[in-house]
C-alpha positions as CSV (number, residue, x, y, z in Angstrom):
1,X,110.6,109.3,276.4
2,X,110.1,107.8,273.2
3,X,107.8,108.1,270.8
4,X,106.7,105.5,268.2
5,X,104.1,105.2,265.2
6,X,101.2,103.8,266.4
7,X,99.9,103.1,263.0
8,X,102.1,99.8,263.2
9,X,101.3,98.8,266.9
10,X,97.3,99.7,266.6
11,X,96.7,98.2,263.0
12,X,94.6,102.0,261.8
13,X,96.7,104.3,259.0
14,X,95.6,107.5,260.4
15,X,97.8,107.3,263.8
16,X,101.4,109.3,264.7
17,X,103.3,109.4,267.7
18,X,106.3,112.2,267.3
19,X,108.7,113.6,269.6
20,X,107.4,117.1,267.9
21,X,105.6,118.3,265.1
22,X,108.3,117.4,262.6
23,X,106.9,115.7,259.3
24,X,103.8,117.3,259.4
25,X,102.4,118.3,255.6
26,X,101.4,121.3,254.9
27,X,98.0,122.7,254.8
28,X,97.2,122.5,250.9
29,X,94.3,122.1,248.9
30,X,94.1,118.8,249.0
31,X,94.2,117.9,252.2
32,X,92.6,121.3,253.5
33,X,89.2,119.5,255.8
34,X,91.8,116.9,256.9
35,X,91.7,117.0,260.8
36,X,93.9,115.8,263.2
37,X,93.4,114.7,266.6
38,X,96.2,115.8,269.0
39,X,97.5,115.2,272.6
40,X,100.4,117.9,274.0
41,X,102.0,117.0,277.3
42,X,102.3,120.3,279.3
43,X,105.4,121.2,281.4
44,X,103.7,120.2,284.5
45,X,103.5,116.8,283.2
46,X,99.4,117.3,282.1
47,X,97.9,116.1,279.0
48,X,96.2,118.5,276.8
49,X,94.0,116.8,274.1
50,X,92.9,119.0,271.3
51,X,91.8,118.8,267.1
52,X,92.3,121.2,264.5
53,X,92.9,121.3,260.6
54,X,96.3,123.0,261.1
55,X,98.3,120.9,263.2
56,X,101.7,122.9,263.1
57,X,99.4,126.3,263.2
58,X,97.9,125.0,266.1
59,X,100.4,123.6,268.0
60,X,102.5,127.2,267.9
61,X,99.6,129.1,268.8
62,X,99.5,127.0,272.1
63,X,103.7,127.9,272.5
64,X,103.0,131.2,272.3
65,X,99.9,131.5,274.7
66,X,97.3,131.9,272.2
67,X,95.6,128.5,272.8
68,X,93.7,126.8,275.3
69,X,93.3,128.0,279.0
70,X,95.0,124.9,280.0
71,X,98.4,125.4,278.2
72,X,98.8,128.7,278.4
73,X,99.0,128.6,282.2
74,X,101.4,125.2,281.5
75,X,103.8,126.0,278.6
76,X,106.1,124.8,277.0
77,X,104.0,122.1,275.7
78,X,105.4,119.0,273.2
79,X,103.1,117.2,270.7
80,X,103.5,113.6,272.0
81,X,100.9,111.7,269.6
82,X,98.6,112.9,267.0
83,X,96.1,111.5,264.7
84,X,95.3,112.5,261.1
85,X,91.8,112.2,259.7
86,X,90.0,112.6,256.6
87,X,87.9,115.1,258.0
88,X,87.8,117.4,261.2
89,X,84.5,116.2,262.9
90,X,86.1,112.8,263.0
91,X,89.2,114.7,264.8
92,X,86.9,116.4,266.7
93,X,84.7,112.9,267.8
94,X,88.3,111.1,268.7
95,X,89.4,113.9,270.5
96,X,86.2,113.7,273.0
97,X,86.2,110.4,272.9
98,X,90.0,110.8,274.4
99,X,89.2,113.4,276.8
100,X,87.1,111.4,278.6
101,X,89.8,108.8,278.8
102,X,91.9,108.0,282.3
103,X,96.0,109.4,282.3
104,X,96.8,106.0,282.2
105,X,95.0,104.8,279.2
106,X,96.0,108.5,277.2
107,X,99.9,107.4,278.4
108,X,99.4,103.7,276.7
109,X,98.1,105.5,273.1
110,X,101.2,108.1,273.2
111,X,103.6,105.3,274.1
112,X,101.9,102.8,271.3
113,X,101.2,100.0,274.6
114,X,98.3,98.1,272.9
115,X,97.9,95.4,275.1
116,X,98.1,98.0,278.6
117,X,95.6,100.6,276.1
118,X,93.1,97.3,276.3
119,X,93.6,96.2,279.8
120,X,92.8,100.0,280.4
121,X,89.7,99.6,278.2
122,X,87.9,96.9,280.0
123,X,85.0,97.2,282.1
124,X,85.8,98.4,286.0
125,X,81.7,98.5,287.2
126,X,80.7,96.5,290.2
127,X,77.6,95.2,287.8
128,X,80.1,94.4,285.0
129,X,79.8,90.5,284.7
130,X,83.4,90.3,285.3
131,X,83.2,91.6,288.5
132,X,80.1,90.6,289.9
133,X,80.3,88.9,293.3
134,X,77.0,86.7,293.1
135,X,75.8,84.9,296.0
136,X,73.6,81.6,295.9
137,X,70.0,83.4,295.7
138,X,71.6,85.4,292.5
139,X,74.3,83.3,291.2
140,X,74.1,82.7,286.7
141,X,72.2,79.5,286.0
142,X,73.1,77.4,283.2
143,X,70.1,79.1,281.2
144,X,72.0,82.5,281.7
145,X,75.6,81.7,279.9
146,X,77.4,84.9,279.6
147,X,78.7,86.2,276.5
148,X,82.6,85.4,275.6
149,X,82.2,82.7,278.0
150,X,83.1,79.3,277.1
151,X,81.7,76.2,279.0
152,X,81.4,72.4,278.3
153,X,78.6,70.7,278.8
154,X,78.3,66.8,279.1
155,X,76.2,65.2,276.7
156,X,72.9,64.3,278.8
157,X,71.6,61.9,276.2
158,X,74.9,59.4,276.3
C-alpha cells in the first residue's frame, strides 16, 4: 500500500499519510499542546483511530500492548495517516468525528482519494432530497426549488 500526503490532495496543512511514524518531531516546548489525530491499521486488517500529544510515544505504547483494548488484542499495528493540530481537543474533535466514519470513507482519507472521500460523504437517507422517490400527491412544486438545484424557467411575460 502506499501512502501519500494528504495535505496536497485535501488542500488543509495539518494532514500526513506515512508508511510509519518516520518524520515525526519531537515533543518540545514549542510544540508541547500540539495534538495529533491518528489512524493505525491493526494486523487483522482493522482501523484503530486514536489522538494524543505524543504521536511516536503513543504509537509504541500500542506495539507493546500498553494501549487501547482494540490493538492490543490486534498487534502489530502501522500508523497509516495522521493529522497534526495546533492543539489536542481539536485532535481529539477529528478523531470522533472519524470514528464515527464508514471503513470505506477512513480507507479514502489514508489513501489521500478526495473525490471517493466525498462521494462517501454524501447523504444516503431515504428523506435526503436526492433520494426521495415522490409520487404525484407529494412531488416538489415549482414554489419548493431545492437547494443546489439549477432550473430554467421561461420568461412568462414574453
Amino acid at each position: 500500500m502506499e501512502y501519500i500526503n494528504t495535505t496536497q490532495k485535501f488542500n488543509i496543512n495539518f494532514s500526513r499519510c506515512l508508511s510509519g511514524a518516520e518524520g515525526i518531531k519531537k515533543n518540545t516546548f514549542e510544540n508541547f499542546m500540539r495534538g495529533f489525530m491518528y489512524i493505525l491499521e491493526c494486523f487483522d486488517g482493522s482501523y484503530y483511530t486514536g489522538s494524543t500529544v505524543n504521536l511516536e510515544l503513543r504509537i509504541q505504547q500500542h506495539q507493546n500492548g500498553e494501549g487501547s483494548n482494540h490493538t492490543r488484542k490486534h498487534r502489530p499495528v502501522k500508523l497509516v495517516c495522521y493529522e497534526e493540530f495546533d492543539r489536542i481537543d481539536e485532535a481529539f474533535l477529528r478523531e470522533k468525528q472519524i470514528q464515527k466514519w464508514s471503513r470505506k470513507k477512513k480507507e479514502a482519507l489514508t489513501k489521500g482519494n478526495i473525490e471517493v472521500l466525498h462521494k462517501l460523504a454524501e447523504c444516503r437517507n431515504e428523506s435526503h432530497y436526492l433520494n426521495a422517490a415522490f409520487d404525484s400527491a407529494h412531488a416538489p412544486n415549482d414554489s419548493a426549488q431545492v437547494a443546489n438545484h439549477s432550473t430554467q424557467r421561461p420568461d412568462i411575460f414574453e
